[in-house]
mmCIF file of the N, C-alpha and C atoms, coordinates in Angstrom:
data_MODEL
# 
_entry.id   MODEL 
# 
loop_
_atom_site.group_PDB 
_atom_site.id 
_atom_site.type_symbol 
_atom_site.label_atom_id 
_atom_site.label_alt_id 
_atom_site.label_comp_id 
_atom_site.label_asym_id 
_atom_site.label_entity_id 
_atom_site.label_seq_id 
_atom_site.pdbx_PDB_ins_code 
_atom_site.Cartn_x 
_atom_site.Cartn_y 
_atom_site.Cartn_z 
_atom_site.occupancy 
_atom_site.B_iso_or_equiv 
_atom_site.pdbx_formal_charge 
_atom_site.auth_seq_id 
_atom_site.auth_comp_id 
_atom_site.auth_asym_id 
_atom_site.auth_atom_id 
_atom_site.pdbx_PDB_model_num 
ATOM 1   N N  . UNK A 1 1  ? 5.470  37.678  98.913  1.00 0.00 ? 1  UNK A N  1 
ATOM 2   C CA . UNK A 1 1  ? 6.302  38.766  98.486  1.00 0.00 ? 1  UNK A CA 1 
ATOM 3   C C  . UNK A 1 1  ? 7.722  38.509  98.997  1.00 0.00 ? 1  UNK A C  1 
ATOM 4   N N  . UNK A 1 2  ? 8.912  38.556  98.033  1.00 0.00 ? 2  UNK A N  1 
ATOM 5   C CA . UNK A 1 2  ? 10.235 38.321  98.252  1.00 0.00 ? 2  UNK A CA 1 
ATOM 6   C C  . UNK A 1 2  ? 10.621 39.690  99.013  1.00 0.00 ? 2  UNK A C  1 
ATOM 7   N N  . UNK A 1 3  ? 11.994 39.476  99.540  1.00 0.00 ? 3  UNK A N  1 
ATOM 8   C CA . UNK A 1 3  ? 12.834 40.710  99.970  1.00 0.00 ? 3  UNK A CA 1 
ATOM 9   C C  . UNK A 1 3  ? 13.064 41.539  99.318  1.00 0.00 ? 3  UNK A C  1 
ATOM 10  N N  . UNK A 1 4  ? 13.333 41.039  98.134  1.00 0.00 ? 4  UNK A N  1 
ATOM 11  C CA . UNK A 1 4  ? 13.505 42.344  96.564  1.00 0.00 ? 4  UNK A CA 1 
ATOM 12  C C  . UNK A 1 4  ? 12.481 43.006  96.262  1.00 0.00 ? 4  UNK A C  1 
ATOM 13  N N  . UNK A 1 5  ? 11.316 42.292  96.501  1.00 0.00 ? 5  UNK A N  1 
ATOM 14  C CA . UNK A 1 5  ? 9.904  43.081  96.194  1.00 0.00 ? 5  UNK A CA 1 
ATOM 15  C C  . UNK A 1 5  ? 9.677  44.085  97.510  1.00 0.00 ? 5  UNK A C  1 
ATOM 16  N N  . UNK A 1 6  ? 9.824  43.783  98.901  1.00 0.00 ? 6  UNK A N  1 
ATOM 17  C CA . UNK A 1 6  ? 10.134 44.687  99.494  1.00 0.00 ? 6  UNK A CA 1 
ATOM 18  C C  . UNK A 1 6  ? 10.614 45.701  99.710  1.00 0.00 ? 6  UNK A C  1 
ATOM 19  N N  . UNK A 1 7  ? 11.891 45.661  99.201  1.00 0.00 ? 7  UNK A N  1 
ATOM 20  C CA . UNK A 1 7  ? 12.819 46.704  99.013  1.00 0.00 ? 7  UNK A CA 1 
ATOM 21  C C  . UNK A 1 7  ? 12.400 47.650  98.308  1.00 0.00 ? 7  UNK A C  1 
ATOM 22  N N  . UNK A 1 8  ? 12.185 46.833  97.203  1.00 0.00 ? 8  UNK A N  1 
ATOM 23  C CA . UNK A 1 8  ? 12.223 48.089  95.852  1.00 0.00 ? 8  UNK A CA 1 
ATOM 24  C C  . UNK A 1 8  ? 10.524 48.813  95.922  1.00 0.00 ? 8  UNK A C  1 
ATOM 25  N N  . UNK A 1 9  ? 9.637  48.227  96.536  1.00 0.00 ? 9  UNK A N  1 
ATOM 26  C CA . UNK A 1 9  ? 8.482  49.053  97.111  1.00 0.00 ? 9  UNK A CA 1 
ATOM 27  C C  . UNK A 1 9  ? 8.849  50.242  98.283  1.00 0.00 ? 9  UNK A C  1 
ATOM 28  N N  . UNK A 1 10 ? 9.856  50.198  98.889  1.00 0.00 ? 10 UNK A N  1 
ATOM 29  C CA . UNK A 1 10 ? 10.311 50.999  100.183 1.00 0.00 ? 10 UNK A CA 1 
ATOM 30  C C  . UNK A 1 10 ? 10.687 52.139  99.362  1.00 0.00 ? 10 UNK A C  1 
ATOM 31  N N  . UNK A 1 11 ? 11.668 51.750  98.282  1.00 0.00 ? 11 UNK A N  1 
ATOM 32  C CA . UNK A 1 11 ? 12.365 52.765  97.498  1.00 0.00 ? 11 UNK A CA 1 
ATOM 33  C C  . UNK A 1 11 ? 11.918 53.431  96.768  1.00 0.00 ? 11 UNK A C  1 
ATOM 34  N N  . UNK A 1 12 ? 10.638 53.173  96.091  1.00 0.00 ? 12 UNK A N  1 
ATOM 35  C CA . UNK A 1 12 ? 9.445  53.588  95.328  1.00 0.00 ? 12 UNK A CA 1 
ATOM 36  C C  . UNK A 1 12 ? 8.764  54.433  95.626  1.00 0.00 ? 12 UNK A C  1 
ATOM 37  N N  . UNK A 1 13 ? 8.106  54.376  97.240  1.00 0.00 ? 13 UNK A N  1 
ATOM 38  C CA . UNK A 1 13 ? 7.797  54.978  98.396  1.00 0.00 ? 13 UNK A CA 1 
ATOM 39  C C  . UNK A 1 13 ? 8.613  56.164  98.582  1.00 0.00 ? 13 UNK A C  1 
ATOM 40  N N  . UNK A 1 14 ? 9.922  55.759  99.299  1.00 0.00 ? 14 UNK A N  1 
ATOM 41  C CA . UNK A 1 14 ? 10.658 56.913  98.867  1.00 0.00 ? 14 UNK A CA 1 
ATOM 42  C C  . UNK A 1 14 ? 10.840 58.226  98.264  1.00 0.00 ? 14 UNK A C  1 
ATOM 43  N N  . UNK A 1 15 ? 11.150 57.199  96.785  1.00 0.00 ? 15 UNK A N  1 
ATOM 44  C CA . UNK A 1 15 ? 11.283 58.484  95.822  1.00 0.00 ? 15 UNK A CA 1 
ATOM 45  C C  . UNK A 1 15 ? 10.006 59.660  95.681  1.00 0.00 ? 15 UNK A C  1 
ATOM 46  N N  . UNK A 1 16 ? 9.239  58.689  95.383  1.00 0.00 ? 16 UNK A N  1 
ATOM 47  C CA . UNK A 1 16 ? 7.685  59.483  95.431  1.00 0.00 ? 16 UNK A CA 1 
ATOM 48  C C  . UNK A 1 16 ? 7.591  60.333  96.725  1.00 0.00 ? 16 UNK A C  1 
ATOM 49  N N  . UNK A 1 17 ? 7.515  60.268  97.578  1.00 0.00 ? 17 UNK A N  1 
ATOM 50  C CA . UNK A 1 17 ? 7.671  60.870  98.453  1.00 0.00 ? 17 UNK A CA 1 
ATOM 51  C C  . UNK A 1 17 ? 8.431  62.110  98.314  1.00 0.00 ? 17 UNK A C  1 
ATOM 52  N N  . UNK A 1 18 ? 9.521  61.889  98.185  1.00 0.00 ? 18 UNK A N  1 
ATOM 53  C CA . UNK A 1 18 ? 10.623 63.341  97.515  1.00 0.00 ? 18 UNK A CA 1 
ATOM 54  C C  . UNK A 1 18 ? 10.412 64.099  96.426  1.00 0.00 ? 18 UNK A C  1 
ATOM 55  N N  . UNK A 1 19 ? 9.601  63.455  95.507  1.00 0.00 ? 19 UNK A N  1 
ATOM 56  C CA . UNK A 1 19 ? 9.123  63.891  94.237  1.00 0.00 ? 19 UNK A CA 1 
ATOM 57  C C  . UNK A 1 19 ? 8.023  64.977  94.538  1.00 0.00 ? 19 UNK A C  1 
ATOM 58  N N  . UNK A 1 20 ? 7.505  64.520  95.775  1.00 0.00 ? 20 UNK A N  1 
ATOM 59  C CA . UNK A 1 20 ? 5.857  65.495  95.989  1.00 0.00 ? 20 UNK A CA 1 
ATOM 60  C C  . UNK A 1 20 ? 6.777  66.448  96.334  1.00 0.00 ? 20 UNK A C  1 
ATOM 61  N N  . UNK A 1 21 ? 7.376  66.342  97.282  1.00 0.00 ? 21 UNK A N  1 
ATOM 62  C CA . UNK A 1 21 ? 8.019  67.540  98.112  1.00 0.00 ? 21 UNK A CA 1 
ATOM 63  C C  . UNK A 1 21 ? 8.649  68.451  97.491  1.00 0.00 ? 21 UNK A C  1 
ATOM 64  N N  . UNK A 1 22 ? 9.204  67.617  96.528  1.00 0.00 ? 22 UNK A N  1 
ATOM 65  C CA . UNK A 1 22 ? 10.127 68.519  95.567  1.00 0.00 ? 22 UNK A CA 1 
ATOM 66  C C  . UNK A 1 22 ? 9.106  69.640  94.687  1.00 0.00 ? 22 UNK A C  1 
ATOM 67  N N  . UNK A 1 23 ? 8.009  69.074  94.366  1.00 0.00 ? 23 UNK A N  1 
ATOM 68  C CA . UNK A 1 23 ? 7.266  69.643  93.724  1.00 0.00 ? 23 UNK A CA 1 
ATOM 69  C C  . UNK A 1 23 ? 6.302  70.559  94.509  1.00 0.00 ? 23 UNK A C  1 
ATOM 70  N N  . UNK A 1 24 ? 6.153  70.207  95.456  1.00 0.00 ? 24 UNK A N  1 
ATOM 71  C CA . UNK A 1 24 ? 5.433  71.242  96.769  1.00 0.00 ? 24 UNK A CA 1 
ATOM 72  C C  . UNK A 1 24 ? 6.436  72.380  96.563  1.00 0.00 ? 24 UNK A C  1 
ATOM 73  N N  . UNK A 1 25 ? 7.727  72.420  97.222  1.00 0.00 ? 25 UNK A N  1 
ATOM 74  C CA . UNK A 1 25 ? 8.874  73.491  97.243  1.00 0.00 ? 25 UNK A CA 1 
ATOM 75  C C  . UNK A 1 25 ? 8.597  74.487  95.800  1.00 0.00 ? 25 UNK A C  1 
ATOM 76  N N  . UNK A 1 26 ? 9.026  73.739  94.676  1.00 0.00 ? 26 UNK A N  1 
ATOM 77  C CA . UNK A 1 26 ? 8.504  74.373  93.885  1.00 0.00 ? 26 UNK A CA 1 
ATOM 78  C C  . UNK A 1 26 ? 7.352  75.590  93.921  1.00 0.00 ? 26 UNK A C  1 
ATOM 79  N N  . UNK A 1 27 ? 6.222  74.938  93.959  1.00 0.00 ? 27 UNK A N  1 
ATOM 80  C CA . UNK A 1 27 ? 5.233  75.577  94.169  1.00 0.00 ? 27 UNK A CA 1 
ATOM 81  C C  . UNK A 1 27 ? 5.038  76.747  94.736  1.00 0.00 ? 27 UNK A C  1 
ATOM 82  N N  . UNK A 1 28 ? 5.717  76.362  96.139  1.00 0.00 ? 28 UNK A N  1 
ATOM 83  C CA . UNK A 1 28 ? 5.642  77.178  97.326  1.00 0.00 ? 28 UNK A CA 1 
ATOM 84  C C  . UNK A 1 28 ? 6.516  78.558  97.074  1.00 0.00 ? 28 UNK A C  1 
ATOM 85  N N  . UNK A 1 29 ? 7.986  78.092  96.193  1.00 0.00 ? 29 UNK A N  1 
ATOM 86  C CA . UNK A 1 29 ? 8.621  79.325  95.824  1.00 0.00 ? 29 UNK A CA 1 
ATOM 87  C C  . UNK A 1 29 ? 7.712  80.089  94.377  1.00 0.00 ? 29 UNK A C  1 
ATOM 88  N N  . UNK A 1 30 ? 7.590  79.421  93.164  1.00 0.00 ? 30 UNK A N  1 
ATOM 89  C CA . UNK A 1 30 ? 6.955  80.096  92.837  1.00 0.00 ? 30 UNK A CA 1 
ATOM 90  C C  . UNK A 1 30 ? 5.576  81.263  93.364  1.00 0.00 ? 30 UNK A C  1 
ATOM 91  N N  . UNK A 1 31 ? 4.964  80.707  94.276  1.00 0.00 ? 31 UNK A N  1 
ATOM 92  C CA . UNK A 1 31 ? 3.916  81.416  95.109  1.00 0.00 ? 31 UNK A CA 1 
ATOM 93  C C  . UNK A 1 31 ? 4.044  82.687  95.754  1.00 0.00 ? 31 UNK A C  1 
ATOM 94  N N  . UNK A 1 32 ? 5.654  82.623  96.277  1.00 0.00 ? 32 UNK A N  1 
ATOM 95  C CA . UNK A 1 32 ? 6.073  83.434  97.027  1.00 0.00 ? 32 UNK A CA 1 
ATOM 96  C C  . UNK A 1 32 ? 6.392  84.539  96.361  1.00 0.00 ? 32 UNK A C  1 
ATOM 97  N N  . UNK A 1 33 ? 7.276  83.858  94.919  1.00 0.00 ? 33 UNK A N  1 
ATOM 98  C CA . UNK A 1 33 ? 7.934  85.142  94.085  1.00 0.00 ? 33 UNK A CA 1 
ATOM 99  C C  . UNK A 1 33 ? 7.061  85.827  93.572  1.00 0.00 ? 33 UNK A C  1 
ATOM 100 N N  . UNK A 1 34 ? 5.467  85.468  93.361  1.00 0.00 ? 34 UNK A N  1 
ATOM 101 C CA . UNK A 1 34 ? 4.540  86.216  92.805  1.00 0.00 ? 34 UNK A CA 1 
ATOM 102 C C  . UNK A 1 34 ? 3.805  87.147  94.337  1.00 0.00 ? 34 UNK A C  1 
ATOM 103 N N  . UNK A 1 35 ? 3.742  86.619  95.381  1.00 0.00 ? 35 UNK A N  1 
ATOM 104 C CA . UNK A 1 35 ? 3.299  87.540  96.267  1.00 0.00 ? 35 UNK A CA 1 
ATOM 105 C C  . UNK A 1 35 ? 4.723  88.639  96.348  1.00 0.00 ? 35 UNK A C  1 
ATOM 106 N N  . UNK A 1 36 ? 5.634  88.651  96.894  1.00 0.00 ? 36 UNK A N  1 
ATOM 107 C CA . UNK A 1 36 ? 6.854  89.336  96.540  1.00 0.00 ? 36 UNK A CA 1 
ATOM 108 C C  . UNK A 1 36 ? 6.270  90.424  95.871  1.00 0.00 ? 36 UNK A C  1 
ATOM 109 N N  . UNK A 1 37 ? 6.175  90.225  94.404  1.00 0.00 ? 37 UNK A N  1 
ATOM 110 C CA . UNK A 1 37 ? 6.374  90.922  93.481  1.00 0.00 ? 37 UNK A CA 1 
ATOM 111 C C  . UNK A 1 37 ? 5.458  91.868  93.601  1.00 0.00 ? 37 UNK A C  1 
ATOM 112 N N  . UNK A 1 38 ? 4.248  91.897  93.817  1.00 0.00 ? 38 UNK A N  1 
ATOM 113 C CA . UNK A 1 38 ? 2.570  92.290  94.016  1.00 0.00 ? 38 UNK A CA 1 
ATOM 114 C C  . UNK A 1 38 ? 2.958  92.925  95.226  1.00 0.00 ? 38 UNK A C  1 
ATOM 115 N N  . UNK A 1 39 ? 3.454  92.476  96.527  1.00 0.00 ? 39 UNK A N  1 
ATOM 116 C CA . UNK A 1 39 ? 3.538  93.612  97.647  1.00 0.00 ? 39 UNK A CA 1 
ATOM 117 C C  . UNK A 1 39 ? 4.638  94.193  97.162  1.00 0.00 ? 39 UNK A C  1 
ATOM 118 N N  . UNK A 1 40 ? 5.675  94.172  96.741  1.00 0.00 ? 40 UNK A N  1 
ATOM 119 C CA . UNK A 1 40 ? 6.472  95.284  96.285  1.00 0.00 ? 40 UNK A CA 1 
ATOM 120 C C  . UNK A 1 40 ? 5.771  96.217  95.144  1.00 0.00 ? 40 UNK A C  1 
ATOM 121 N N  . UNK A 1 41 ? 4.961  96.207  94.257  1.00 0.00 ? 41 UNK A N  1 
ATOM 122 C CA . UNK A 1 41 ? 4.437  96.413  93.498  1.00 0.00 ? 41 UNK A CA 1 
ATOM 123 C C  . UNK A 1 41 ? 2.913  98.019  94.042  1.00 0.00 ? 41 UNK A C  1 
ATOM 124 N N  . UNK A 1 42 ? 2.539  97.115  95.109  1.00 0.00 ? 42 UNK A N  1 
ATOM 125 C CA . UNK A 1 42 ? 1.809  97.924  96.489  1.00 0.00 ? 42 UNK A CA 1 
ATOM 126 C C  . UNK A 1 42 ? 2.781  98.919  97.203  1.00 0.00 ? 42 UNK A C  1 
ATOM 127 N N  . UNK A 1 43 ? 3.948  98.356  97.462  1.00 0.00 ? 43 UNK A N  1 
ATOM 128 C CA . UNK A 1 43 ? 4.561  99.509  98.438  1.00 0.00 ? 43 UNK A CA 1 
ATOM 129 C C  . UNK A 1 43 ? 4.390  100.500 97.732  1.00 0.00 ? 43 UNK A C  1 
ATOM 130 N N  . UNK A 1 44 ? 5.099  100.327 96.657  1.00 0.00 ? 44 UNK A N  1 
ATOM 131 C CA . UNK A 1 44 ? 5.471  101.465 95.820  1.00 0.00 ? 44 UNK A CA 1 
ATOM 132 C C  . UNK A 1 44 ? 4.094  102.319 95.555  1.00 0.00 ? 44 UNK A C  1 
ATOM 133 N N  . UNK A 1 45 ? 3.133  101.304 94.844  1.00 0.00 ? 45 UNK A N  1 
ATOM 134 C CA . UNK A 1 45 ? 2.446  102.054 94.724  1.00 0.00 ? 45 UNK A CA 1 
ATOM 135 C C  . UNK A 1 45 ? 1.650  103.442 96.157  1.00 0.00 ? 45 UNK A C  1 
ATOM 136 N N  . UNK A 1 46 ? 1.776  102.717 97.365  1.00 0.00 ? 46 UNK A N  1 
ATOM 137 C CA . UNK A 1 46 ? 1.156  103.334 98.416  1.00 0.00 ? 46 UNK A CA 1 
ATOM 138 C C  . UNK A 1 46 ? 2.610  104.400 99.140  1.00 0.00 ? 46 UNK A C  1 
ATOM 139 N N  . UNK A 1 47 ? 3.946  104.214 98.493  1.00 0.00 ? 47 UNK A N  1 
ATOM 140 C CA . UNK A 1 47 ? 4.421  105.265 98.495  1.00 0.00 ? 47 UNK A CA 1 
ATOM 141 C C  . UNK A 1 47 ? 4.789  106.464 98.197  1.00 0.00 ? 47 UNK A C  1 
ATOM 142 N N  . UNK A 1 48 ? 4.131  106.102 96.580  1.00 0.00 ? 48 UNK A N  1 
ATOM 143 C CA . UNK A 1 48 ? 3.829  107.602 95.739  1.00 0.00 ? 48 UNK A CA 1 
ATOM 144 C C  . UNK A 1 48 ? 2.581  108.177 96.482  1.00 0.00 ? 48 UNK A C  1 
ATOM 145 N N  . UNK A 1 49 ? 1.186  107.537 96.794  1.00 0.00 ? 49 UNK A N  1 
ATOM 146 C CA . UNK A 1 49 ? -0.103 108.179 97.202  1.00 0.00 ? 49 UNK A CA 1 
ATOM 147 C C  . UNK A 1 49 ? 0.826  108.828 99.031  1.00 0.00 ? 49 UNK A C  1 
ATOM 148 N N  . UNK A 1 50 ? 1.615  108.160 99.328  1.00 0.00 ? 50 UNK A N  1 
ATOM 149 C CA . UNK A 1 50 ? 1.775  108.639 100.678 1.00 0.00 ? 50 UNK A CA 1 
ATOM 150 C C  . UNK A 1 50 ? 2.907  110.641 100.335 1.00 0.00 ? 50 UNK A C  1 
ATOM 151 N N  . UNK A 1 51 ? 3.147  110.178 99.325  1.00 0.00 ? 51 UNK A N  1 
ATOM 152 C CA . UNK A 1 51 ? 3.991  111.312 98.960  1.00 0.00 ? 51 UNK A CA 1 
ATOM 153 C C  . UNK A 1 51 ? 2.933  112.245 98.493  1.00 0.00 ? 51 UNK A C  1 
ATOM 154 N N  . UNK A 1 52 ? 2.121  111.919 97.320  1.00 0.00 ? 52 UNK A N  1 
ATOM 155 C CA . UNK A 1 52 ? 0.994  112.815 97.115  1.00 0.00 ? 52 UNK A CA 1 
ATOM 156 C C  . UNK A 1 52 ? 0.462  113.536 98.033  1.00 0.00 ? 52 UNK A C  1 
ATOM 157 N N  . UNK A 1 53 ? 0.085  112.513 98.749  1.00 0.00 ? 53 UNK A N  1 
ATOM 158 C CA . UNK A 1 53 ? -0.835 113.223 100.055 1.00 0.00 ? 53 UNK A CA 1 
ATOM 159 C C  . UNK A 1 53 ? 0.048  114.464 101.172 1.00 0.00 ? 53 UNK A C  1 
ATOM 160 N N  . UNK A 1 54 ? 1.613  113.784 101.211 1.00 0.00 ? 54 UNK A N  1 
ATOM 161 C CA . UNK A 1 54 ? 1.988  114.729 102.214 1.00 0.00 ? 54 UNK A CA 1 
ATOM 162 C C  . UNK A 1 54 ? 2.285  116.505 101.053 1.00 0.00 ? 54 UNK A C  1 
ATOM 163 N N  . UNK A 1 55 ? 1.860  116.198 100.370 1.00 0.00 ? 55 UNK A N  1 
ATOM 164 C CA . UNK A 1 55 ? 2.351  117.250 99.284  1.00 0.00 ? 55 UNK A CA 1 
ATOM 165 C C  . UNK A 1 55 ? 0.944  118.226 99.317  1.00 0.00 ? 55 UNK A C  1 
ATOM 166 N N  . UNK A 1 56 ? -0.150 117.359 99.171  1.00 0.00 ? 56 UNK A N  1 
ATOM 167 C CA . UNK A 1 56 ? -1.492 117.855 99.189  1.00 0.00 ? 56 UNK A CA 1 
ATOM 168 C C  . UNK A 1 56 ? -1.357 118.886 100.336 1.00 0.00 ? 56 UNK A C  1 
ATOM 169 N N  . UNK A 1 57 ? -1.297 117.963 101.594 1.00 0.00 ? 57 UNK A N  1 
ATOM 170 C CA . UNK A 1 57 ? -1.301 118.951 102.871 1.00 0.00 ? 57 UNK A CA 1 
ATOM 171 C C  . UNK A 1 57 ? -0.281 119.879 103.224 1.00 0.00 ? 57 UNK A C  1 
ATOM 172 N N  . UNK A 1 58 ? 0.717  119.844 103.174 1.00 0.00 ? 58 UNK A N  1 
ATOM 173 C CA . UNK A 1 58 ? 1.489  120.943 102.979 1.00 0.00 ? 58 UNK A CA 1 
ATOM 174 C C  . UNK A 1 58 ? 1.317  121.776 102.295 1.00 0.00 ? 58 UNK A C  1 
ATOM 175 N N  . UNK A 1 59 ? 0.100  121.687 101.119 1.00 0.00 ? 59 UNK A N  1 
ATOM 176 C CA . UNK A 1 59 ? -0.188 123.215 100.305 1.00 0.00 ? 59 UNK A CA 1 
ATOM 177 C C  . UNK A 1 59 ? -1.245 123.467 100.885 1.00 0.00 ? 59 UNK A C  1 
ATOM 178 N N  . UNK A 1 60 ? -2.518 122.721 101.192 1.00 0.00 ? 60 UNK A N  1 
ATOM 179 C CA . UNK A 1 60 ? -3.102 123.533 102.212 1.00 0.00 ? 60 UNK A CA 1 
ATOM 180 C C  . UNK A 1 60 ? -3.033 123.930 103.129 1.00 0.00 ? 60 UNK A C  1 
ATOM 181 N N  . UNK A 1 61 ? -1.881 123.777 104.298 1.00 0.00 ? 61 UNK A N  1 
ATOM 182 C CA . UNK A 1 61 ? -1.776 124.043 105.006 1.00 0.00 ? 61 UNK A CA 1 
ATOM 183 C C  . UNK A 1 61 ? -0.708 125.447 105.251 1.00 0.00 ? 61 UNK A C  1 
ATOM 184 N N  . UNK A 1 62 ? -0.555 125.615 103.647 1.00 0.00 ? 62 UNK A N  1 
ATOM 185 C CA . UNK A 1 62 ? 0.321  126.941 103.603 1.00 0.00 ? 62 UNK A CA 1 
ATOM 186 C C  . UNK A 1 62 ? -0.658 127.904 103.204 1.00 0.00 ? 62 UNK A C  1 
ATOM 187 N N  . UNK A 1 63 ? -1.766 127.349 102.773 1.00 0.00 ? 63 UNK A N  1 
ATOM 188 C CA . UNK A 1 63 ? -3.121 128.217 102.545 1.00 0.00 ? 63 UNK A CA 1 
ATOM 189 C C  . UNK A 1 63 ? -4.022 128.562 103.619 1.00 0.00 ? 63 UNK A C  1 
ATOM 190 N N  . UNK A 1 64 ? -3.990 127.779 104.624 1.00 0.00 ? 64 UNK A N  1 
ATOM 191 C CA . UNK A 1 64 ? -4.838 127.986 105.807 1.00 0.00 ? 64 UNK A CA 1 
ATOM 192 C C  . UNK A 1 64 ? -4.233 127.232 106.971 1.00 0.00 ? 64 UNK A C  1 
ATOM 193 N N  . UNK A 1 65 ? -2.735 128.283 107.270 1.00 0.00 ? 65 UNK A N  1 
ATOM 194 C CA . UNK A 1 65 ? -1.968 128.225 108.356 1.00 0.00 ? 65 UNK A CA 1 
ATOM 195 C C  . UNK A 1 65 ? -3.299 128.064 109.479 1.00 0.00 ? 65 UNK A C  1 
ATOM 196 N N  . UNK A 1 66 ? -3.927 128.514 110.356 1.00 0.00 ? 66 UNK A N  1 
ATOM 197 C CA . UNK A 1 66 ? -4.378 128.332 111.153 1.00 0.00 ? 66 UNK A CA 1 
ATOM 198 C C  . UNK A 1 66 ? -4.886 126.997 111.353 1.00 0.00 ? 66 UNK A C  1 
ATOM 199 N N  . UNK A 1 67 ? -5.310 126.256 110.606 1.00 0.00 ? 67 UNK A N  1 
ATOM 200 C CA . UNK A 1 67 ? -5.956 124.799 110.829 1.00 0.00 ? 67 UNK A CA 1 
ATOM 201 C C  . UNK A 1 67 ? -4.630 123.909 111.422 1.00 0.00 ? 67 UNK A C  1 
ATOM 202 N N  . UNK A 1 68 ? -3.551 124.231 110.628 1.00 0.00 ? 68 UNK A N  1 
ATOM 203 C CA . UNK A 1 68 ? -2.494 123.772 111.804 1.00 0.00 ? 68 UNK A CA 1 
ATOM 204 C C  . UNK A 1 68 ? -2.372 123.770 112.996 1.00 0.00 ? 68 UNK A C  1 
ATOM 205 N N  . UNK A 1 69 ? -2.224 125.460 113.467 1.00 0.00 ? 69 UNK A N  1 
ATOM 206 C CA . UNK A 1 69 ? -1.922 124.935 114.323 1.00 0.00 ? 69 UNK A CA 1 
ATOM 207 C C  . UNK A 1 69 ? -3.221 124.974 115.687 1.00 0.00 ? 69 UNK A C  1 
ATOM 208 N N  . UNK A 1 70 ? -4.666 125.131 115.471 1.00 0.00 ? 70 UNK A N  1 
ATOM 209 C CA . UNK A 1 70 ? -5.660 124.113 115.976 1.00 0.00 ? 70 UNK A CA 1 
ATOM 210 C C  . UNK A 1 70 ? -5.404 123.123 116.364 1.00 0.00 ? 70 UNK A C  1 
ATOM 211 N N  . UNK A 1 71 ? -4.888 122.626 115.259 1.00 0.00 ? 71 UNK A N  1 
ATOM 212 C CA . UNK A 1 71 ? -4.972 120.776 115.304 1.00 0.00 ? 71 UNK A CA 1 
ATOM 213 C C  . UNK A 1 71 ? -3.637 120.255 116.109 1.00 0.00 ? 71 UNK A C  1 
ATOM 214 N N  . UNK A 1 72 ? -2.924 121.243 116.221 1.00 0.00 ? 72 UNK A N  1 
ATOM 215 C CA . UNK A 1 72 ? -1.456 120.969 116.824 1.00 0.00 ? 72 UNK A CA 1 
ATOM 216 C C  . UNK A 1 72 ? -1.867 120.891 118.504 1.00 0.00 ? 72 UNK A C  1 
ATOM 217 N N  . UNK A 1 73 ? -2.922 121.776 118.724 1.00 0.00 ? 73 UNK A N  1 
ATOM 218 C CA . UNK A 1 73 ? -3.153 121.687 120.119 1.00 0.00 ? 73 UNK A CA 1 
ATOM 219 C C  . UNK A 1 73 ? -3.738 121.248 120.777 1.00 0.00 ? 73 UNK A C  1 
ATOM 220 N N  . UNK A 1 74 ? -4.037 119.725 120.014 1.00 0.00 ? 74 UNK A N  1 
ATOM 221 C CA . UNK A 1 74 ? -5.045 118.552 120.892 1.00 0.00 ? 74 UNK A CA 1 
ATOM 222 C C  . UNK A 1 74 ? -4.120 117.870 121.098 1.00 0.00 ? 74 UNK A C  1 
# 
């Protein structure tokens, strides 16, 4: 094997090398922008049920003041 055949195997090596990576990165962002999207997708959704809920209890608890404040005194 000549020096040129050396070389240009090093460089081959190389590139390929950068090529995976490049294509890993890829990957890795696409991956991300879809988890992203799905937990933002969750917040929201678990911030309407968190709103529901504080809405729920505040009407029962305007219905049966006393369970308040019971529970206030543990």
């Amino acid at each position: 094997m000549n020096k040129n055949t050396v070389v240009n195997k090093e460089k081959e090596v190389k590139t390929n090398t950068v090529v995976e990576t490049s294509e890993k990165a890829r990957e890795a962002i696409e991956t991300l922008r879809v988890q992203l999207k799905e937990h933002s997708q969750q917040a929201e959704q678990h911030r309407i049920m968190a709103t529901k809920a504080q809405g729920a209890l505040e009407v029962l608890l305007q219905l049966h003041p006393q369970e308040d404040s019971e529970n206030r005194e543990d």
